[in-house]
C-alpha positions as CSV (number, residue, x, y, z in Angstrom):
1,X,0.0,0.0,0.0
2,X,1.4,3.4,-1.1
3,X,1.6,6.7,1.8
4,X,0.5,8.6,-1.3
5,X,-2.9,8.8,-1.5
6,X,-3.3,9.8,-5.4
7,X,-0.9,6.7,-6.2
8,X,-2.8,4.4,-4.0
9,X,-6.6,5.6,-5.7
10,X,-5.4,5.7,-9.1
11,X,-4.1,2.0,-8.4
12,X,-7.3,1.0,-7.2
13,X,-8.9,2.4,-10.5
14,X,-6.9,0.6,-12.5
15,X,-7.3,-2.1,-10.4
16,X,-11.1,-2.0,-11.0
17,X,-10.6,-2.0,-14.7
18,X,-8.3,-5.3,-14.3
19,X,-5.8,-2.7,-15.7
20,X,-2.3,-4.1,-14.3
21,X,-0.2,-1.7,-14.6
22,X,2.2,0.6,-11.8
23,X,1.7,4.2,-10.9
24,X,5.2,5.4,-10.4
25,X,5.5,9.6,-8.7
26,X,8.4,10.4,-10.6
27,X,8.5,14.3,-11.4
28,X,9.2,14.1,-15.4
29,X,11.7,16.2,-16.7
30,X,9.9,19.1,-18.7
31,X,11.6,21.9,-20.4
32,X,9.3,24.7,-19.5
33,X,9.9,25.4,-15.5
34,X,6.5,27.2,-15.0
35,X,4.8,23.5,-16.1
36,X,7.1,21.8,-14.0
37,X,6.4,24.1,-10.4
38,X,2.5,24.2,-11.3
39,X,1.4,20.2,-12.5
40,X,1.6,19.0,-8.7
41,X,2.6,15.7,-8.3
42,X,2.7,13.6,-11.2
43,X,1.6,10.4,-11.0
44,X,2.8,8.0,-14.0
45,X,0.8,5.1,-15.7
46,X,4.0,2.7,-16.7
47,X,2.3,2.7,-20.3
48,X,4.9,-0.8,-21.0
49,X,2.6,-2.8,-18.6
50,X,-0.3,-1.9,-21.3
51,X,-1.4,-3.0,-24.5
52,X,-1.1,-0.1,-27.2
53,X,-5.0,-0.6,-27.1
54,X,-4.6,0.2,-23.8
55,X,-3.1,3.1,-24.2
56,X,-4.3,4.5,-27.1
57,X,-7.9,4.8,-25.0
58,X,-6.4,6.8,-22.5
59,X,-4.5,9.1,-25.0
60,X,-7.1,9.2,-27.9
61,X,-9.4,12.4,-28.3
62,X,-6.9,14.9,-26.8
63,X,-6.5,12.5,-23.6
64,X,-10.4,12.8,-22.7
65,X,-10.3,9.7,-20.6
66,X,-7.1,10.6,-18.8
67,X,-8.2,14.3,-18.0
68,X,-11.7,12.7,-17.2
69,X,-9.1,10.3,-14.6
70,X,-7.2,13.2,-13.7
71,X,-9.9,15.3,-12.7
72,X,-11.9,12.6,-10.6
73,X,-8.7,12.0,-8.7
74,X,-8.5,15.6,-8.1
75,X,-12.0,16.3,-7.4
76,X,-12.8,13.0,-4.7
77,X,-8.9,13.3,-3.1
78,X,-9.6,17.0,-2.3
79,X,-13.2,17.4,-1.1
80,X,-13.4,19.3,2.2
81,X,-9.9,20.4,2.2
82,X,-9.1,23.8,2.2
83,X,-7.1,25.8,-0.2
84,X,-4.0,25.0,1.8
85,X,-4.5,21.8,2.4
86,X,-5.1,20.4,-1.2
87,X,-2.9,18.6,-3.3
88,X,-2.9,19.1,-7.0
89,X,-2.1,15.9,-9.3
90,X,-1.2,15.3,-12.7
91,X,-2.0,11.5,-14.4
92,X,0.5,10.4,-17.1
93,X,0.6,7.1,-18.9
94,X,3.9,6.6,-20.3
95,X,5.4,10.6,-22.0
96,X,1.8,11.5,-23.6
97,X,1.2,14.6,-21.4
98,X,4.5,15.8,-21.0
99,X,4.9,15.6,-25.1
100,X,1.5,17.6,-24.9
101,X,2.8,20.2,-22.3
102,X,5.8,20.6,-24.8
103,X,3.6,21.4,-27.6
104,X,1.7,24.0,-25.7
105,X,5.1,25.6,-24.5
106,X,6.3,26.0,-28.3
107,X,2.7,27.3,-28.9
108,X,2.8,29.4,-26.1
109,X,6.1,30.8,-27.2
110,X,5.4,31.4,-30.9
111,X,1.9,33.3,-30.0
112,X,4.0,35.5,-28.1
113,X,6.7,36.1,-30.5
114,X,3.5,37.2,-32.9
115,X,2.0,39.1,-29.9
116,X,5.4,41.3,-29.5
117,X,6.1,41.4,-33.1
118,X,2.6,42.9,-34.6
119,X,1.4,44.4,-31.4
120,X,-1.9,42.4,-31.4
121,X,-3.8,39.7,-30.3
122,X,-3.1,36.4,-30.5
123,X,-6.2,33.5,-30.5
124,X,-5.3,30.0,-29.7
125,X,-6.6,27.2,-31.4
126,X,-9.6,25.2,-29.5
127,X,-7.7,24.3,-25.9
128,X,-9.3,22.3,-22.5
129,X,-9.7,24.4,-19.9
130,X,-6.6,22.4,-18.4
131,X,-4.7,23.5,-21.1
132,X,-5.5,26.9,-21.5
133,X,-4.9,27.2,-17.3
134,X,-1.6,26.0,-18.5
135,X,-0.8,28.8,-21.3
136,X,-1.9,31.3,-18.5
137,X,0.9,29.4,-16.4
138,X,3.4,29.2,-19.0
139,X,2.8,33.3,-20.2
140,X,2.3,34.6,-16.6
141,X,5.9,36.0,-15.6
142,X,5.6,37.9,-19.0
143,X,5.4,41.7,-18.1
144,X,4.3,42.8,-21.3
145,X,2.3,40.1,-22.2
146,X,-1.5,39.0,-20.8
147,X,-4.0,36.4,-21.2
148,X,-7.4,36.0,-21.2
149,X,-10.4,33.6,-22.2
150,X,-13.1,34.9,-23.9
151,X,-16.1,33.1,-25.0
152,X,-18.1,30.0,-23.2
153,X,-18.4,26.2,-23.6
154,X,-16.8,24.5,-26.3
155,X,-16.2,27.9,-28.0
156,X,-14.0,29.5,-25.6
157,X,-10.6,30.5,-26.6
158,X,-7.2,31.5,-24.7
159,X,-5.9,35.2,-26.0
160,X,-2.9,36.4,-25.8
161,X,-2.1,40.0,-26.3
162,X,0.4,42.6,-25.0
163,X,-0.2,44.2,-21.7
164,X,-1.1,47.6,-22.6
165,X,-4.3,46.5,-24.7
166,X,-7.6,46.5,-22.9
167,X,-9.7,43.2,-23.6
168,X,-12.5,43.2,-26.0
């Protein structure tokens, strides 16, 4: 029995889906030190004790199942608690979210780089709410940059424009 209570309920899950695979709670290395200080702790699926149908279920549809996973373990493993007291995790099944937290840094970085250079706004593609939190992670220490979301449901986008330009 793990003393990590997201390890130990995200082994029972797996469990419960006859799912034999180990959580490991191994920080990965990720490039982008922002992402690193605000995912929590990570817990790891080892993605080699799984089929690659397995996987693929987890991973497909812009990792639907494993934010759906993520955010359960989140949710139940932090009722009650207060601010202080609650413990943010990040789910992983072999390098699939940290190759997807890469991505967004390089988007991240190039939407600023367009920002600074034509003085404008800057609209990301369609992002989860997860991952736009992240872009607003990633771009926060940037004086002259801020970001925003405007819109609502499955329309809502992550803008990025320089400091000095009041939202519309």
């Amino acid at each position: 029995m793990s003393d990590n209570p997201g390890q130990q309920w995200l082994q029972d899950l797996l469990g419960r889906f006859a799912l034999e695979a180990n959580v490991s709670t191994d920080t990965p290395a990720l490039s982008n030190s922002q992402l690193a200080q605000s995912s929590g702790a990570w817990l790891t699926i080892d993605a080699e004790a799984l089929s690659s149908e397995q996987v693929q279920v987890l991973t497909d549809k812009g990792m639907a199942l494993l934010d759906a996973i993520q955010y359960l373990l989140n949710s139940t493993l932090n009722i009650g608690k207060s601010e202080e007291e609650r413990q943010a995790y990040t789910v992983e099944v072999g390098s699939a979210r940290v190759q997807r937290y890469e991505e967004l840094s390089s988007l991240a970085t190039e939407a600023a780089l367009q920002v600074r250079e034509h003085h404008d706004e800057h609209e990301m593609p369609a992002l989860s709410g997860a991952e736009r939190r992240l872009i607003h992670t990633i771009l926060g220490d940037e004086a002259d940059l801020k970001t925003f979301s405007r819109g609502e449901g499955s329309d809502r986008r992550l803008i990025i424009c320089p400091a000095d330009v009041s939202e519309g």
